[in-house]
C-alpha positions in Angstrom: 0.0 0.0 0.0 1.5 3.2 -1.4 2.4 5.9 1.6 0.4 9.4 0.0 1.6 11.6 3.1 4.1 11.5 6.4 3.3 14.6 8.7 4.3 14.8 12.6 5.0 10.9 12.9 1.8 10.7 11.1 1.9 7.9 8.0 -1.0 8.1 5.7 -1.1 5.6 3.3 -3.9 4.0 0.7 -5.0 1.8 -1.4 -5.9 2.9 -5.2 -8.8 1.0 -6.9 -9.3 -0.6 -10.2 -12.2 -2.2 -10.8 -14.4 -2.8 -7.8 -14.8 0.3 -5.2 -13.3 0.4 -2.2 -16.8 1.4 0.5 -16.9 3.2 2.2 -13.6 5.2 0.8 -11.0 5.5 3.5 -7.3 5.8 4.4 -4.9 3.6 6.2 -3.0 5.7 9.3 -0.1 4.3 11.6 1.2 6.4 14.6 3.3 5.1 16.9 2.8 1.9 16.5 -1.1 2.2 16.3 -2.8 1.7 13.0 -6.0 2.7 12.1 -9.1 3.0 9.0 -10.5 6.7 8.6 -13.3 7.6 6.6 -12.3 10.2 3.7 -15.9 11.3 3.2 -17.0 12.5 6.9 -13.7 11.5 8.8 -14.8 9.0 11.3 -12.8 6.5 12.8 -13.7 3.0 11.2 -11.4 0.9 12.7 -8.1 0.5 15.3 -6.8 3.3 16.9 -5.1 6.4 17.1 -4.9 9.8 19.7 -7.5 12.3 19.8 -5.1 14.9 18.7 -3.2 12.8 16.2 -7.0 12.1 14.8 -8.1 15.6 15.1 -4.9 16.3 12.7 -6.0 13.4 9.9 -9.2 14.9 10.1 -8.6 18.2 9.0 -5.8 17.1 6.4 -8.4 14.7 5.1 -11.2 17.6 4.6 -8.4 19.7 3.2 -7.5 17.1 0.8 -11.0 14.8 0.4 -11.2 16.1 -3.5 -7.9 14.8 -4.3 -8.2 11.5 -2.3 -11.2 10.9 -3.7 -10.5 11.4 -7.4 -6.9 9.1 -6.8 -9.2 6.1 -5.2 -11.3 5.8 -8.8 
């Protein structure tokens, strides 16, 4: 799975679709050791775990960014 951003310790990485669609569209975070699933289109936590602030972060990168991450997944 291709790494799309690193920021504060942060790794965001995802998967890009061909064919079939990836539901609901998301990207793969580790942090420390932690690794978790988060939603590009509202930004909710799907799955694992990561820190509030750390998720607060991804959250706003991801609204900054949900145009691009959602043209790359299709």
């Amino acid at each position: 799975m291709p790494t799309i951003r690193m920021f504060y310790g942060i790794i965001v990485s995802m998967f890009f679709e061909i064919g079939e669609k990836h539901n609901p569209p998301h990207v793969h975070v580790r942090y420390q050791g932690m690794k978790a699933s988060i939603a590009i289109d509202d930004g909710a936590l799907l799955a694992g775990e990561t820190p509030v602030r750390q998720l607060r972060m991804l959250q706003v990168w991801i609204d900054l960014h949900k145009d691009e991450l959602l043209t790359a997944m299709f």
